[in-house]
C-alpha positions as CSV (number, residue, x, y, z in Angstrom):
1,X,-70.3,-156.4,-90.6
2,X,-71.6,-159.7,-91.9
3,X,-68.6,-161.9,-90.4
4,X,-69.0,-160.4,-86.9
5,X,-72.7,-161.7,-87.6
6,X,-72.0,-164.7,-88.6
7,X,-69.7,-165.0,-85.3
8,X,-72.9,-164.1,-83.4
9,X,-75.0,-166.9,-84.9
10,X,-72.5,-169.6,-85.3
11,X,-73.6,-172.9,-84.7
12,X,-71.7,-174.9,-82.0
13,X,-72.4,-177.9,-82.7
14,X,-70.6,-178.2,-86.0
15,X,-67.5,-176.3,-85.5
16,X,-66.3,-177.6,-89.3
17,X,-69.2,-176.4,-90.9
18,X,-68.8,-172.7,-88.9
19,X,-64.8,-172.8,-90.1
20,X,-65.7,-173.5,-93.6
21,X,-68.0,-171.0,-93.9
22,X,-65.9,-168.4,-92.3
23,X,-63.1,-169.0,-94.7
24,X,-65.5,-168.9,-97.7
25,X,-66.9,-165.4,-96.3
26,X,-63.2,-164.2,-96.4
27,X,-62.9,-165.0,-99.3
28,X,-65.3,-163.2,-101.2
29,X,-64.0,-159.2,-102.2
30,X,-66.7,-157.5,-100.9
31,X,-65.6,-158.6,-97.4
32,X,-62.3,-156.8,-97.7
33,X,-63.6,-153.7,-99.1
34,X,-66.0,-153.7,-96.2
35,X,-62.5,-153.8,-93.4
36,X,-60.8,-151.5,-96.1
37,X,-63.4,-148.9,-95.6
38,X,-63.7,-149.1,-92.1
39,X,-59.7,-149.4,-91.6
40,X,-59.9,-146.1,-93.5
41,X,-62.6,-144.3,-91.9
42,X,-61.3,-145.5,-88.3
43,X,-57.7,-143.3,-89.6
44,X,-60.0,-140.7,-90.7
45,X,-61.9,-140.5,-86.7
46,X,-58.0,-140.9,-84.9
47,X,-56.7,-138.1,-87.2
48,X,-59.9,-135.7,-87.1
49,X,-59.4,-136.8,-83.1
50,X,-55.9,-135.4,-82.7
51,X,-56.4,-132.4,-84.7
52,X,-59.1,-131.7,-82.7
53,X,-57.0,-132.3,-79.6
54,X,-54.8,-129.9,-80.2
55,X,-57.0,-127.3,-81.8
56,X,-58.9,-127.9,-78.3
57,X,-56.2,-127.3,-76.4
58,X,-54.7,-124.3,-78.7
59,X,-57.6,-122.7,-78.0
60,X,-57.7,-123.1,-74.5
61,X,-53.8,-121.8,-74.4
62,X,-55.3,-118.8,-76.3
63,X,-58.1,-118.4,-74.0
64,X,-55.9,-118.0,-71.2
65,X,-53.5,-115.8,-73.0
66,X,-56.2,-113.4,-73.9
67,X,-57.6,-112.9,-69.9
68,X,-54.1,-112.2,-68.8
69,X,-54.2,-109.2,-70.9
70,X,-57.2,-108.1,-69.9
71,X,-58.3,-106.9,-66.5
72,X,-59.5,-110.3,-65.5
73,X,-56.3,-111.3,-65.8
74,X,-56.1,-113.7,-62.4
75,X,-52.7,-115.1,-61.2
76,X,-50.4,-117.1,-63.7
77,X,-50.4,-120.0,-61.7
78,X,-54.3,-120.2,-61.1
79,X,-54.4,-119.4,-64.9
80,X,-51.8,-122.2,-65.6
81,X,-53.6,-124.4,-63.3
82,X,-57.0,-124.3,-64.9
83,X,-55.4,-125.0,-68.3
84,X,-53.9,-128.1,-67.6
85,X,-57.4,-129.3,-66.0
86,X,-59.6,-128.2,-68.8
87,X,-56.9,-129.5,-71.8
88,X,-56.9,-132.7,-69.8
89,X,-60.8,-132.7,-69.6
90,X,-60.6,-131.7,-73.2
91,X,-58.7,-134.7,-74.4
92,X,-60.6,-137.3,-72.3
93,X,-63.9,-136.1,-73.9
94,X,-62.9,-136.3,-77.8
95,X,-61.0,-139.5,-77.1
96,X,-64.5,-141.1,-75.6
97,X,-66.1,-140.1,-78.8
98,X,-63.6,-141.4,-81.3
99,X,-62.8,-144.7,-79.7
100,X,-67.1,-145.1,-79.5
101,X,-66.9,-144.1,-83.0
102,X,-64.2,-146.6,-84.1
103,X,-65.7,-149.4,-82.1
104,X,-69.4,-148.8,-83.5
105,X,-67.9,-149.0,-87.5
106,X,-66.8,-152.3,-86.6
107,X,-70.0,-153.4,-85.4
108,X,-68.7,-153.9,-82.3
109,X,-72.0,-153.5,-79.4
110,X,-70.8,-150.1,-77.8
111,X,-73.9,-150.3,-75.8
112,X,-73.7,-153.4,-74.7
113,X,-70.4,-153.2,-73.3
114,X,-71.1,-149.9,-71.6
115,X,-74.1,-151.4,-70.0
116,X,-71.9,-154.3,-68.9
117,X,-69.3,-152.1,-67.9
118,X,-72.0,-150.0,-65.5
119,X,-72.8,-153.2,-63.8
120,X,-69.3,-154.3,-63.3
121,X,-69.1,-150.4,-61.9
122,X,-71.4,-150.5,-59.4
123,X,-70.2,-153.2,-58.2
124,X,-66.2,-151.9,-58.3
125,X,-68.0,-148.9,-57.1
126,X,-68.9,-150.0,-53.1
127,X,-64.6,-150.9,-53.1
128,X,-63.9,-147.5,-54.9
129,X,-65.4,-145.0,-52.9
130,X,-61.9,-143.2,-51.8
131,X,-61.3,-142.8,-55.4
132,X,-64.8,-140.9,-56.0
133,X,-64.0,-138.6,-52.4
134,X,-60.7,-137.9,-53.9
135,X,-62.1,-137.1,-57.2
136,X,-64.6,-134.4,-55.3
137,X,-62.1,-133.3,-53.0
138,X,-60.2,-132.5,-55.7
139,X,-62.9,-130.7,-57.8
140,X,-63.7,-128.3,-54.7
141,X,-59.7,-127.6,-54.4
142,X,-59.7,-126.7,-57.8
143,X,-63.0,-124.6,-57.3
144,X,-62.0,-123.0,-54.1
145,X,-58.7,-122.5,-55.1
146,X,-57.1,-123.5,-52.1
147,X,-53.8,-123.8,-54.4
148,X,-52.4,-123.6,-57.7
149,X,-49.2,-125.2,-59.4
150,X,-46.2,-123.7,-58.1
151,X,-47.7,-122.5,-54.9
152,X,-45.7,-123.6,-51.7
153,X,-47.8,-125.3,-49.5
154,X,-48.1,-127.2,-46.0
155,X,-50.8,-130.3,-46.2
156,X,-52.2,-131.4,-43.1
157,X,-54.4,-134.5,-42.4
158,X,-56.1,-134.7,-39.1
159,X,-53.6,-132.2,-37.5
160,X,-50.7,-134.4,-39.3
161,X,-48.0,-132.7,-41.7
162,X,-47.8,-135.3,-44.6
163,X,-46.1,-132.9,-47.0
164,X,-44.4,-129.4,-47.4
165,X,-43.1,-128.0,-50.8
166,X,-43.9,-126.7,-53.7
167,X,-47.0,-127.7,-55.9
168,X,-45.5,-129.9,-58.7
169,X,-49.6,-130.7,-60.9
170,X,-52.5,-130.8,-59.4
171,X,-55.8,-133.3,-60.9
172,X,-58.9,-134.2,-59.7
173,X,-57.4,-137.3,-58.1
174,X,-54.1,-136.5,-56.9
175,X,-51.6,-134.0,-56.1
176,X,-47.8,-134.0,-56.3
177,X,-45.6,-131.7,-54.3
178,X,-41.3,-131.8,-54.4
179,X,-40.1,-131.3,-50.9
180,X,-36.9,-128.8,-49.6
181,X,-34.9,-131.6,-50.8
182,X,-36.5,-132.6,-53.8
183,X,-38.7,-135.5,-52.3
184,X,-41.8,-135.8,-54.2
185,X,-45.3,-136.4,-52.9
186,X,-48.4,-138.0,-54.3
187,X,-51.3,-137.1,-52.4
188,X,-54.6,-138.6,-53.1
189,X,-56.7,-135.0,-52.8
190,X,-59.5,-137.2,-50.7
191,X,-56.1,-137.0,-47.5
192,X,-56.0,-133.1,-47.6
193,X,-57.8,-132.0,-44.7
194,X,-55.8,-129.0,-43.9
195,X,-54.1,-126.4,-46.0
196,X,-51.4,-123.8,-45.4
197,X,-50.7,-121.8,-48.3
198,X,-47.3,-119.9,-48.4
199,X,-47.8,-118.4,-51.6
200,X,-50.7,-116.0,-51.5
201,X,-49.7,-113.3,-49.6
202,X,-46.1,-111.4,-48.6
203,X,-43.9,-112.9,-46.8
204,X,-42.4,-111.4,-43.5
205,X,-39.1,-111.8,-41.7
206,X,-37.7,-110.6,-38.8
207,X,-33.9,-109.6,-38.9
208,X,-31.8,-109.2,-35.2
209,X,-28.4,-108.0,-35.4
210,X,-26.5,-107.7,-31.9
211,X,-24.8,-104.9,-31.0
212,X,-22.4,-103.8,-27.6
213,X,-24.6,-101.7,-25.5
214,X,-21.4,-99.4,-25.0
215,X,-22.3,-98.4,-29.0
216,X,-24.9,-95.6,-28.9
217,X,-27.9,-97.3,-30.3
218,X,-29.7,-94.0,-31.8
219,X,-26.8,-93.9,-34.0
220,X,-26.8,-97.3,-34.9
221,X,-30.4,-96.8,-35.7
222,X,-30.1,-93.7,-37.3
223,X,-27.4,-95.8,-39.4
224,X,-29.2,-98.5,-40.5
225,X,-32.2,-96.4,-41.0
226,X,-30.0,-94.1,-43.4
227,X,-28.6,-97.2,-45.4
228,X,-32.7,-98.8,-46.0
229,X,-33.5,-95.4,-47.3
230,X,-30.9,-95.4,-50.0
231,X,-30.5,-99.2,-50.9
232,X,-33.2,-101.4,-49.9
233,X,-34.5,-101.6,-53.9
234,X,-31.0,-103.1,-54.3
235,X,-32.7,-106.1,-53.3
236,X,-35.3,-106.8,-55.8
237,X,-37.6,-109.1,-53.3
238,X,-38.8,-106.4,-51.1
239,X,-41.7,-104.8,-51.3
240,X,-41.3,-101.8,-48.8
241,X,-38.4,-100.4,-46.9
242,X,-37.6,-102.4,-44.2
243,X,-38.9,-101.1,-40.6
244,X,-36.4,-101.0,-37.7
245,X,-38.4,-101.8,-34.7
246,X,-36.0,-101.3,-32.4
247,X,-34.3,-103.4,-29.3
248,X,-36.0,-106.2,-29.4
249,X,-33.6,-107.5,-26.1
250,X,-30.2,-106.7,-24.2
251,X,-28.8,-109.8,-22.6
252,X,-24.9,-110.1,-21.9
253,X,-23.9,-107.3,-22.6
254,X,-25.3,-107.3,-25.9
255,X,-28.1,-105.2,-27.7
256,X,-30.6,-107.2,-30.0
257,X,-31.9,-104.6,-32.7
258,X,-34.7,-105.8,-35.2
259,X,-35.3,-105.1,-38.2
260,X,-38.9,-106.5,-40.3
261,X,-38.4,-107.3,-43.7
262,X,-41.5,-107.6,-46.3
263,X,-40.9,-109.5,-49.5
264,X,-42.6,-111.2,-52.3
265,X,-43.9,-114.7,-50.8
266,X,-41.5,-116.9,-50.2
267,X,-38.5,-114.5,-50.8
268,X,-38.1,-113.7,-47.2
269,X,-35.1,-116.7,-46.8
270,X,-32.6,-115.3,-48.9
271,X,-33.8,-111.6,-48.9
272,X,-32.6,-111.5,-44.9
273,X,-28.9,-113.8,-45.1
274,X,-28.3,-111.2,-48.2
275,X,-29.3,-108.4,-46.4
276,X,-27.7,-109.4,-43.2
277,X,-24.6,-109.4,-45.0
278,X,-25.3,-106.1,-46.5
279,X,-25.9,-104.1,-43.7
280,X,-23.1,-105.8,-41.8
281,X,-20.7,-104.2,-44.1
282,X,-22.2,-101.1,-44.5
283,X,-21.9,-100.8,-41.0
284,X,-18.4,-101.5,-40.9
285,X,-17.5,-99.0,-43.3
286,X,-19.2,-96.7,-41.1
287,X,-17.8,-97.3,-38.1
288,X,-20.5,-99.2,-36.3
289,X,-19.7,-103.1,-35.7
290,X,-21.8,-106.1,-34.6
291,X,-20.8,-107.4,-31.1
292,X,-18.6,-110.8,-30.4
293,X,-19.6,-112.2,-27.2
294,X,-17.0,-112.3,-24.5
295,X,-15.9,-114.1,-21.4
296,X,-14.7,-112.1,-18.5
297,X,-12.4,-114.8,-16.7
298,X,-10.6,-112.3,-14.7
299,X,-12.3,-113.5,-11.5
300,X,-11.8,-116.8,-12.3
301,X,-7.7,-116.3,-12.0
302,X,-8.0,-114.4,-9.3
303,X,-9.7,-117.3,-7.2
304,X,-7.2,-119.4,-8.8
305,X,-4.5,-117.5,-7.4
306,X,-6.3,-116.5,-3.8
307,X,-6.6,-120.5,-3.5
């Protein structure tokens, strides 16, 4: 635009003479209808930018909710995952171009300040280098997918836990997971040396119920193994009949039976209090009851009374 050039190639030295002129260049029509236009077609580049934003990102959506009805279908939350990266790539990239775009019909030196800027980078850079390891680390997480959002993970650093919970977002630079008690965690990706993933596979618990070893343990077996075979799809969580593996100890009197419960991951907490429960009063109702522990302090009143 002819103003921005005459900013360019104002003279200094007569600051009066650069004024005047600049106020008699505003003045003249043409000048407006120049900013008009470009006001205009600047609207035109942030609309046609949004619209394409979202048709972008519809299409990614649509992407995703084509594969999971095919046989490539991959996990929801490794699906889910990918969208949010590749919608927030999305955006980034049309942005870049529209605000170039805006910039360059204002005459404004979009080369210029990107070559400036990639000095003033490299020299940031030498003081930024966590921020590019987290960046990669977080590329290869995403590529290996070590996990996905909603996934409930441990995170280790050097042997260290520095978070346990459930994956909240996970970007190229960070991660955030919520804790057991709703603590949340932002984890530069570049900290993440270790792993644990709780979410991949099923989960298994181990369930001991004691029992007086006066009760006749086949029975009790034969009970409990009577009461899986008709009710363990009661709870939805499981994915097999639980095994009874037998007595897993006998101490004081008292006979430790196991039982090994398989569920979908992460179910295994509540699956075994519920089914403890269950089988506690199915037990009941068939005669068999879960021991109390008791003291014996018969010999302690007889020393009492022999003294």
């Amino acid at each position: 635009m002819r103003f921005l050039t005459l900013l360019s190639t104002a003279d200094t030295e007569d600051p009066i003479g650069f004024v005047q002129e600049l106020i008699a260049q505003f003045q003249k029509p043409e000048i407006w209808a120049a900013i008009g236009r470009n006001i205009l077609f600047a609207l035109i580049f942030i609309i046609a930018g949004y619209i394409l934003t979202k048709v972008a990102n519809r299409l990614i959506d649509n992407f995703f909710k084509y594969k999971s009805k095919s046989r490539l279908r991959g996990s929801d939350k490794r699906n889910q995952t990918l969208i949010n990266v590749l919608q927030n790539g999305v955006t980034i990239f049309i942005w870049f171009f529209v605000i170039v775009g805006v910039l360059e019909l204002f005459s404004i030196p979009v080369a210029t300040l990107l070559a400036g800027a990639g000095v003033v980078g490299l020299a940031i850079g030498f003081g930024a280098q966590s921020l590019v390891k987290d960046m990669i680390t977080g590329f290869f997480i995403i590529l290996e997918n070590q996990f996905d959002k909603g996934d409930f993970v441990r995170v280790n650093t050097s042997g260290t836990t520095v978070a346990e919970g459930e994956v909240l977002s996970l970007g190229l630079r960070s991660s955030r997971i919520q804790g057991y008690e709703g603590e949340l965690y932002m984890i530069p990706n570049g900290t993440i040396n270790e792993v644990i993933n709780f979410s991949r596979y099923n989960s298994i618990s181990y369930l001991d119920m004691n029992f007086s070893i006066q009760e006749d343990l086949d029975k009790v077996e034969e009970t409990m193994n009577k009461y899986f075979e008709n009710h363990w799809r009661e709870e939805e969580v499981l994915v097999e009949q639980p095994a009874i593996l037998g007595v897993q100890d006998i101490q004081q009197g008292e006979a430790t039976i196991r039982v090994m419960l398989t569920t979908q991951p992460m179910e295994h907490f509540g699956a075994t209090r519920r089914m403890r429960r269950r089988l506690k009063q199915y037990l009941e109702s068939q005669g068999v009851f879960v021991s109390v522990p008791t003291m014996d302090i018969n010999d302690f009143d007889q020393n009492d009374a022999g003294e």
